[in-house]
N, C-alpha and C positions, 0 to 999 in steps of 0.2 A: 198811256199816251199823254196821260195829264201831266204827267210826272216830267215827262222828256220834252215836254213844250216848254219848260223853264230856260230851256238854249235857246231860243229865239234871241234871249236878251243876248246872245253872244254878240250881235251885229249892232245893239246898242251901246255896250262894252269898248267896244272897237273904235265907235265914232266917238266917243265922249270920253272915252278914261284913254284914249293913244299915247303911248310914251312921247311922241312929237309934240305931242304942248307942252314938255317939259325940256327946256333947250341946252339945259344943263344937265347932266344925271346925276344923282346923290353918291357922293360916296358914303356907302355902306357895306357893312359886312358880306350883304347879302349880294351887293355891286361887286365884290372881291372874288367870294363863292362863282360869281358869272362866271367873269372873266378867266379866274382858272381852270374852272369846269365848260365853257361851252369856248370861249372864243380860243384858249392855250388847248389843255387836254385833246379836247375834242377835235378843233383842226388838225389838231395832227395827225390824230389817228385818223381822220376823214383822207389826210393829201395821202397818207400810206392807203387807206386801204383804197381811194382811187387808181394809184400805181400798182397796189395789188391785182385787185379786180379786171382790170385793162391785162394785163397777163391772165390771169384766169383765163379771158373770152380769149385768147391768141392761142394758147396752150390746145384748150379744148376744139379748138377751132382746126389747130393742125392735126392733134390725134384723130379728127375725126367725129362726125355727129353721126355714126352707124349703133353705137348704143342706147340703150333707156336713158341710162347714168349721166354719158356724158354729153345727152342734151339738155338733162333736167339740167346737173352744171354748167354749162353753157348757159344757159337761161335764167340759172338765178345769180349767176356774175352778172350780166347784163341788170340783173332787177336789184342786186345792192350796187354795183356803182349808179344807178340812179338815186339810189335811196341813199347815197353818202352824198352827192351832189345836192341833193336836196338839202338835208343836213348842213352841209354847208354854208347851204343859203339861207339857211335860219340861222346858222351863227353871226353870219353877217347881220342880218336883220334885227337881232335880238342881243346886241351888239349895246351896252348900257350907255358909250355916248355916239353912236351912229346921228343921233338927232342934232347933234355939235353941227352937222354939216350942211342944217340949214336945207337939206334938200326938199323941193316943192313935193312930198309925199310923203303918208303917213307907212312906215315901214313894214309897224305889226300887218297894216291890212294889205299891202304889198307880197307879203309872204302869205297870209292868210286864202289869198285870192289865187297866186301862182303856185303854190305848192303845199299848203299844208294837207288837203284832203288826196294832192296826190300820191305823200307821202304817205300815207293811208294806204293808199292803194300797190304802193308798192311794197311796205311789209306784208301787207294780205297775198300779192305772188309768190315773194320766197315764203310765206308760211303753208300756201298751197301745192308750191313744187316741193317742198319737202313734207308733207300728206302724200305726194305723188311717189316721192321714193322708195320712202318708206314702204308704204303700202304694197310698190313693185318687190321691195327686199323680202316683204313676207310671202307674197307670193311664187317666189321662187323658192321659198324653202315649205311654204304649204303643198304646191304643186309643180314638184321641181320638174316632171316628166312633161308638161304642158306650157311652161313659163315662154317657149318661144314663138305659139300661137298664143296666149294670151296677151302677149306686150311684146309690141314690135316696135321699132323705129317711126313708125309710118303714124301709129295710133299713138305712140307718145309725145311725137309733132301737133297732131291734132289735139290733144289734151292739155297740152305747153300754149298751144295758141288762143284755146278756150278759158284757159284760167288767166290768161290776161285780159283778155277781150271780156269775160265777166267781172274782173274787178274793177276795169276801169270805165264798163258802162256805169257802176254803182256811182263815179261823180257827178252820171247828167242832172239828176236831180238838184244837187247842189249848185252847180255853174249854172243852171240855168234862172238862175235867182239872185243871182252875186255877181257882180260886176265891180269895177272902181269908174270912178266918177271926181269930175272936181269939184271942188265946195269949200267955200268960206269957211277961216278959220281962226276964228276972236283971237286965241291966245299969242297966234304968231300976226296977230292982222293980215292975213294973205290967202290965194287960194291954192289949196292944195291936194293931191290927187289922193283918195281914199276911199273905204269902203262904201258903197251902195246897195241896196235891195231890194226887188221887185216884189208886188202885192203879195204875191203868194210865199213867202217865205216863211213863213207860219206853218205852213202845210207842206212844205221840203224839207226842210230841216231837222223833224223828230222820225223821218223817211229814210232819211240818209245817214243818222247816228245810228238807230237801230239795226239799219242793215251792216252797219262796220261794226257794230256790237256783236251784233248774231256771229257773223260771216270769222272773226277774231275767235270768239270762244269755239264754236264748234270746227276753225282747224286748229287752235290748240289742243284741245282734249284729242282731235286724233293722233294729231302727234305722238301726244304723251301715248295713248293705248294701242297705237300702233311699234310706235320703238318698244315700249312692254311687250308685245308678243313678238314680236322682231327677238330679241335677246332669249327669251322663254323660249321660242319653238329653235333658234339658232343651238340652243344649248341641246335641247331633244333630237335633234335631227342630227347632228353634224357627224355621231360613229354611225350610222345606216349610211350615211352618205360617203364614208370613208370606205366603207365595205365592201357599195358595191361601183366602186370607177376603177377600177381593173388591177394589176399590178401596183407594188407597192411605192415605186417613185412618182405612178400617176396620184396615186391616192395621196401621198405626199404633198404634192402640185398642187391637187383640186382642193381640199383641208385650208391650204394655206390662201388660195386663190379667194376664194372664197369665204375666208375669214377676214380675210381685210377688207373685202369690199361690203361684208357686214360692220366691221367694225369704222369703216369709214362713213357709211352711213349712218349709224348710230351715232356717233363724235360732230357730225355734220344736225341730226335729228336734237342731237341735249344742248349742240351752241342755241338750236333756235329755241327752245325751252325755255333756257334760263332766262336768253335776253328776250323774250316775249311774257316769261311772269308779271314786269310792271305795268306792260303795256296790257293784257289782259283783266288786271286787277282791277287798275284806273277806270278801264272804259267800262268795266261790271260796277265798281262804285259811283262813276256818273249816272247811271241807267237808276239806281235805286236813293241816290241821293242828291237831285239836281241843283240845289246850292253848292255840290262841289261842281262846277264847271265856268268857263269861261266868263257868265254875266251871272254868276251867284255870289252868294252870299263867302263861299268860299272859293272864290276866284284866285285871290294870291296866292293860298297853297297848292291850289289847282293848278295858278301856271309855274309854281317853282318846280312843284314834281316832276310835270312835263321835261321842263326843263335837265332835271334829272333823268327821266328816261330818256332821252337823246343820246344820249353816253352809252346805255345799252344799245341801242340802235344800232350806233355807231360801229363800236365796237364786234356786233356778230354778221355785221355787213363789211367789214376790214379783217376779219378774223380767218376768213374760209381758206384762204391762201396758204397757212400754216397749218391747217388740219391737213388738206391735202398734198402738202410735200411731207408731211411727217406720216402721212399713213396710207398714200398711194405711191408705189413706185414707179409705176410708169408716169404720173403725176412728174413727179421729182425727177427723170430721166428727161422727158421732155422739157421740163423746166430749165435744167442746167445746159441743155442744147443751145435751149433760146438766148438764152444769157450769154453761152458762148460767139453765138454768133452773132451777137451786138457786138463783143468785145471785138 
């Protein structure tokens, strides 16, 4: 706890070092790297995977919410187009001459106030509904004869609403300590609206990274050892399973049925892996080295990387759309429908 009290300074960071007292932005190399990387790259993959996303919840929406599958889907389209929205809104924000415009507010604390812990909170759902898939795919292949009292509709509604409703109580802590406020501001001589924080934020704050610490690594690692036995028991099981569903155009049917919707959730389980590695890494090296964070001693590298994670983000929240035309067919039937009947 001693260690993770060093974020406190992040709300001193904020008031004192804001890009808004600089009204100018440097052109720099590293000004260049911005702009092609969060405000070019990254919008765009953010406005596609918005028009992606927004189909996903239509698609799933018309197949139907009578499956595990395609409500967890249904749900975590819902939880990356927020999370690309947000995204978003930190390109804008973090935008190297956004402060050109003179506007009465300091922007880092602008986004820091309105969405950065919620962005938090909503990778932590799609890393939690995909623990949930997962874990449902192994299930049916651990106990294929039970799979349909163990996971119903009914109980995977209730577990979809739980894992929201748990991640995003984890921000009361923090909002309830943070606010924006107006206040004098030498460099621009004016007043203008930014970061504030109530007594107790000393005691919020090492509360609230620790629990996005904990809550990040332990549904990563299930991921990872759940898609591992996911593939492991898929490979052991799948001729017993060929064996014994009847005739051989059935067994045919159910081999292949069956295989894709392993294999889609798997392709679905390794996008959120890879693009969860930085994000995992970073917030296990804040925890054990608190000069790499927002008010340390390694603040700059702290926020370029950030910076560079947003791109993963970005990208396995715009991404989902082309796993699932390319490896669900009924996906891709219903999708070409919909298309059709825009046209």
């Amino acid at each position: 706890m001693h260690n993770i009290s060093h974020l406190v300074e992040h709300e001193n960071y904020l008031q004192d070092n804001s890009r808004s007292d600089k009204i100018t932005a440097e052109i720099s190399p590293w000004t260049i790297v911005i702009l092609l990387n969060n405000v070019c790259v990254s919008s765009l993959f953010g406005l596609a995977g918005i028009v992606g996303n927004i189909f996903n919840v239509i698609v799933f929406a018309h197949q139907g919410l009578k499956s595990s599958i395609n409500i967890c889907l249904f749900s975590m389209a819902i939880s990356d187009t927020v999370t690309v929205l947000i995204l978003e809104w930190a390109n804008i924000c973090f935008n190297p001459f956004i402060d050109n415009l003179r506007a009465p507010v300091i922007f880092s604390d602008l986004y820091y106030v309105s969405a950065a812990w919620l962005a938090g909170s909503t990778y932590r759902i799609t890393l939690y509904l995909t623990v949930y898939i997962t874990a449902e795919r192994c299930l049916c292949i651990l106990f294929p004869l039970k799979i349909k009292t163990l996971v119903t509709p009914r109980k995977t509604k209730f577990i979809v609403v739980m894992i929201n409703v748990a991640n995003l109580i984890t921000l009361i802590p923090e909002y309830s300590t943070v606010y924006l406020s107006w206040r004098f501001n030498e460099a621009r001589n004016e007043t203008i609206l930014g970061l504030a924080a109530r007594s107790n934020r000393a005691e919020t704050l090492p509360i609230t990274f620790l629990t996005h610490v904990v809550l990040v690594v332990v549904g990563f690692i299930s991921v990872v050892v759940l898609t591992f036995i996911l593939v492991v028991h898929l490979r052991r099981q799948t001729q017993w399973r060929i064996q014994s569903s009847g005739d051989r155009k059935r067994r045919a049917a159910y081999s292949l049925r069956e295989r894709k919707s392993e294999v889609l959730v798997v392709m679905v389980a390794a996008s959120v892996v890879i693009s969860y590695i930085p994000l995992t890494c970073v917030s296990l090296v804040t925890v054990f080295m608190p000069d790499f964070s927002i008010g340390g001693q390694l603040s700059d590298i702290f926020v370029k990387i950030w910076i560079t994670i947003y791109i993963f983000g970005m990208t396995n929240a715009s991404s989902n759309i082309i796993i699932y035309y390319r490896m669900n067919s009924k996906f891709k039937r219903s999708f070409q429908e919909l298309i059709c009947s825009v046209k």
